[in-house]
C-alpha positions in Angstrom: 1.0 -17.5 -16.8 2.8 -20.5 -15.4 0.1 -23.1 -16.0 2.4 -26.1 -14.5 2.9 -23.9 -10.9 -0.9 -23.6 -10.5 -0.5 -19.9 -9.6 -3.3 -18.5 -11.8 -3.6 -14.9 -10.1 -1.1 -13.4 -9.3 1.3 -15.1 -11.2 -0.4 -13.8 -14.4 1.3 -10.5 -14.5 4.1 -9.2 -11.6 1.6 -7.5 -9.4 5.0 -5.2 -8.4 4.8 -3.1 -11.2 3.4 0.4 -11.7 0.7 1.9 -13.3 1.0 4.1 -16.4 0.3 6.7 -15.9 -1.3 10.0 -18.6 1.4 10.4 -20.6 2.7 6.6 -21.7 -0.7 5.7 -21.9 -1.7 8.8 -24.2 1.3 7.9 -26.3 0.3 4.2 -26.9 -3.5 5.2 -27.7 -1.9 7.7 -30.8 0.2 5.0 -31.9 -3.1 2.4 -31.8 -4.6 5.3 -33.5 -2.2 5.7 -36.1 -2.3 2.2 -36.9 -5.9 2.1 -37.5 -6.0 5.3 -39.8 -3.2 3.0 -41.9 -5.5 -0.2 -41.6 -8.8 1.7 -43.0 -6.6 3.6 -45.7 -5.6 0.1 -46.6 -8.4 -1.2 -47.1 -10.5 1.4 -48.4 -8.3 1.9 -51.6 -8.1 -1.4 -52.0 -11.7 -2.0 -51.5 -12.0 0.7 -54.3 -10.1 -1.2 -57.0 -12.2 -3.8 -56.0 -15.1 -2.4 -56.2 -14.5 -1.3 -59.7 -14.4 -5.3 -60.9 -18.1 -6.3 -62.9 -20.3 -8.2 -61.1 -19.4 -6.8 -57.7 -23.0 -6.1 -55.6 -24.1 -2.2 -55.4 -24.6 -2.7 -51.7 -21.4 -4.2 -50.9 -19.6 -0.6 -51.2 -21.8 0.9 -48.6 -22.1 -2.2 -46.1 -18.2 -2.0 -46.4 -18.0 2.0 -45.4 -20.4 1.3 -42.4 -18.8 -2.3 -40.7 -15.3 -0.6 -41.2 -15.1 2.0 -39.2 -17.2 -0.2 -36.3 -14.1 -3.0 -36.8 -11.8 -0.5 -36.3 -12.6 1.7 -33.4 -14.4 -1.5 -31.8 -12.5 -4.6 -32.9 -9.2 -3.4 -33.2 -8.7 -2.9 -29.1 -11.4 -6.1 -28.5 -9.3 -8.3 -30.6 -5.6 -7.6 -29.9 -6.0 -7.1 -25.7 -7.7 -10.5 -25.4 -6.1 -12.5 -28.1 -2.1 -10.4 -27.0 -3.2 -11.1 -22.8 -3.8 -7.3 -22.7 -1.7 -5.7 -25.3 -2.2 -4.0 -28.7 0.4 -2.5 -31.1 0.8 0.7 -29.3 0.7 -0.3 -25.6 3.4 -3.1 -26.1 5.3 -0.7 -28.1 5.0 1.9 -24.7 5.8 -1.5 -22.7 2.4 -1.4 -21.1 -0.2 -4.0 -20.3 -4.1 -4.4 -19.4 -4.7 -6.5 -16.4 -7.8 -6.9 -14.0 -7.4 -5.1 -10.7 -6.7 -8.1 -9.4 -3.6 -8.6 -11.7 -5.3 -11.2 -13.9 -5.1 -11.2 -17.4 -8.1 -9.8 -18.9 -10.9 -11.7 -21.1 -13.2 -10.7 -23.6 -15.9 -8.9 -21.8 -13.1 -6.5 -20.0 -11.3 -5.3 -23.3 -15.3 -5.3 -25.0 -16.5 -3.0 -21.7 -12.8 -0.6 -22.3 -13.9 -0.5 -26.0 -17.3 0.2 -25.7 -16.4 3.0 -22.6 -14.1 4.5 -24.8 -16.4 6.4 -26.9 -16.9 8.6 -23.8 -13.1 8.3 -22.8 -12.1 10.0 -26.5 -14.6 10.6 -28.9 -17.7 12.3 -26.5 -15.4 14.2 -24.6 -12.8 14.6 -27.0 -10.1 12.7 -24.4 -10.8 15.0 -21.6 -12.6 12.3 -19.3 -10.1 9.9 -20.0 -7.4 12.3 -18.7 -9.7 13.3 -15.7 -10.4 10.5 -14.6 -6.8 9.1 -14.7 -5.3 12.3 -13.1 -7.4 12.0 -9.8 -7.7 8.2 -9.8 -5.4 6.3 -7.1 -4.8 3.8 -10.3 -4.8 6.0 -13.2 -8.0 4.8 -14.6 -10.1 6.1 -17.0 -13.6 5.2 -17.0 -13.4 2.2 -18.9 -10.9 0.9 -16.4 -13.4 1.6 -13.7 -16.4 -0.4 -15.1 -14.4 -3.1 -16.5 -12.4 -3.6 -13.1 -8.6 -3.1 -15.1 -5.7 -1.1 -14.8 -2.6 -0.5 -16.9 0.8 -1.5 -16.2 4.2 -0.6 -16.8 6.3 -3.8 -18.0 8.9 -1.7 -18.7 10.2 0.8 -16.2 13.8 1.4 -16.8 14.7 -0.3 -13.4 17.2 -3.1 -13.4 15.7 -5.0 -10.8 13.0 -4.8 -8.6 14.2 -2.8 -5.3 15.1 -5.0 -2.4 12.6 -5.5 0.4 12.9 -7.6 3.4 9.9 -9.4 5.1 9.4 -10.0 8.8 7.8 -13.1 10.1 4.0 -11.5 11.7 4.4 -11.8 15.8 0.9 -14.4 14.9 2.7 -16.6 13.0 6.2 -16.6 14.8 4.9 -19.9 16.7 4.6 -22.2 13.8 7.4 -20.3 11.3 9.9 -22.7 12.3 8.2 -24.9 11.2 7.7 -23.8 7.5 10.1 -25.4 5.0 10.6 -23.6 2.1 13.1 -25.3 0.3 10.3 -26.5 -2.5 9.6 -23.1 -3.3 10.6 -21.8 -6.8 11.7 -18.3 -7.5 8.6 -18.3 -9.5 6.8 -19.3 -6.5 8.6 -16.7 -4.0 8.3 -13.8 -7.3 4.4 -14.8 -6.7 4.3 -14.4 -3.3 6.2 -11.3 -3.1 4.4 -9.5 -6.0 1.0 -10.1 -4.0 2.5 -8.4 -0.9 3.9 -5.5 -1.8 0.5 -4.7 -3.8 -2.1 -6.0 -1.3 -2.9 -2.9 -0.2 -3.8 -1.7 -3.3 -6.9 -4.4 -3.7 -10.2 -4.1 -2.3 -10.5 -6.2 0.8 -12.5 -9.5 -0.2 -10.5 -9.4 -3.4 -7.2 -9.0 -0.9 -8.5 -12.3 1.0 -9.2 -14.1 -2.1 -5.7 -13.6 -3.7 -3.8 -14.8 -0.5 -6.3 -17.4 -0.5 -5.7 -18.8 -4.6 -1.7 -18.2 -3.9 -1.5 -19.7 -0.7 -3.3 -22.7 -2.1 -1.0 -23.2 -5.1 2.4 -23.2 -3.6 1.2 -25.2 -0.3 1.9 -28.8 -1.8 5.6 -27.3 -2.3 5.8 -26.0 1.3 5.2 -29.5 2.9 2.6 -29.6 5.5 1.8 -26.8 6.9 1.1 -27.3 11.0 -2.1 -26.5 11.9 -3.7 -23.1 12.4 -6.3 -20.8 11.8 -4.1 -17.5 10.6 -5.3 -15.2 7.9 -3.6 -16.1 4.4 -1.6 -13.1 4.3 -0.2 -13.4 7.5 1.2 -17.0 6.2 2.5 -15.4 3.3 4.7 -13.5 4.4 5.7 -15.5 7.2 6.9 -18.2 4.1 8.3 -14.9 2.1 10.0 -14.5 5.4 11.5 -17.7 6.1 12.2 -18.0 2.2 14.3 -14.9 2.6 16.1 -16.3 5.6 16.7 -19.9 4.1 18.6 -18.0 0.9 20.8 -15.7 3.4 22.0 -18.5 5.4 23.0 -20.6 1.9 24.8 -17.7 1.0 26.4 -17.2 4.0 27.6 -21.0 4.0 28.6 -20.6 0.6 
């Protein structure tokens, strides 16, 4: 997240990329899964030499073969997605990444509400409603996702670049676009802006207000003033993707 912009949503994570969808996400859970078989090996045989030392407690052993297996199924997920912003071993292997729907990074109680979901996910129905759900979900979510308000990204999607798109300045705002200077803008700032349209439709409708409303507010000391008006945020973002657009084709062109 780019602290020193201000843009705390949806700068967090490029709102332009796609979900994962059943198969890259299956593959990263068997890598996490793989990883925590290794862990609790680990640490059970070497608990066992331990073990064997004089003066070791008799109830240690058994307190040990109970809180493992919890910190693995439970802690393992908790602790890497909200210390790595979303990630553990096997989705950043994949190239995939939790974020709220929003496109936020995702705290504690998200990755503890995944975590604590996915014992129906896997274990209860033996993966099936994870797959479900994620099949006929618009987002690929599993249940988890659902309650805890995430989805999963694809960081990497074997695209060079992000395809081109061109905005239009709204017929509402045309009045006042001229008047828009966007020559503070960063590409950070336009990346921002652009992410949140092309994936606005894709947010629930006071969350799709709100968005336009954060982002708008932390690029408009860059923009100059803004004249007067009473326009939704959206339709003033994309009249300033617009114009930003336009400013960069003319430089070129005199160039």
């Amino acid at each position: 997240m780019a602290g020193d912009q201000g843009l705390v949503t949806p700068e967090a994570v490029r709102l332009d990329l796609p979900e994962a969808t059943v198969g890259s996400r299956g593959a990263a859970v068997l890598v996490d899964w793989l990883l925590q078989l290794i862990i609790g090996l680990v640490v059970f045989f070497g608990s066992a030499f331990f073990f064997d030392v004089p003066g070791v407690p008799e109830w240690l052993p058994g307190s040990v073969a109970v809180i493992l297996p919890f910190l693995l199924l439970f802690g393992y997920p908790i602790t890497f997605e909200t210390v790595w912003r979303g990630r553990t071993p096997g989705k950043a292997l994949l190239g995939l990444r939790v974020v709220t729907i929003e496109g936020a990074p995702i705290r504690f109680r998200h990755a503890a509400i995944r975590s604590g979901l996915g014992l129906i996910d896997f274990f209860a129905t033996f993966g099936l409603a994870a797959v479900v759900s994620s099949l006929v979900s618009r987002h690929h979510q599993r249940l988890g996702d659902f309650v805890a308000g995430t989805v999963v990204l694809r960081e990497r999607t074997g695209a060079s670049q992000s395809a081109a798109r061109t905005f239009q300045v709204p017929a509402a705002a045309a009045p006042l676009a001229d008047g828009i200077d966007t020559s503070g803008l960063t590409h950070r700032d336009y990346s921002a802006v652009r992410a949140y349209l092309l994936r606005a439709e894709t947010l629930r409708p006071q969350q799709r207000d709100d968005v336009a409303r954060q982002l708008l507010t932390a690029i408009t000391p860059r923009l100059g003033t803004l004249p007067p008006n009473n326009l939704p945020p959206e339709l003033l973002l994309r009249a300033i993707a617009a114009r930003y657009q336009q400013r960069n084709r003319e430089q070129r062109d005199f160039a």
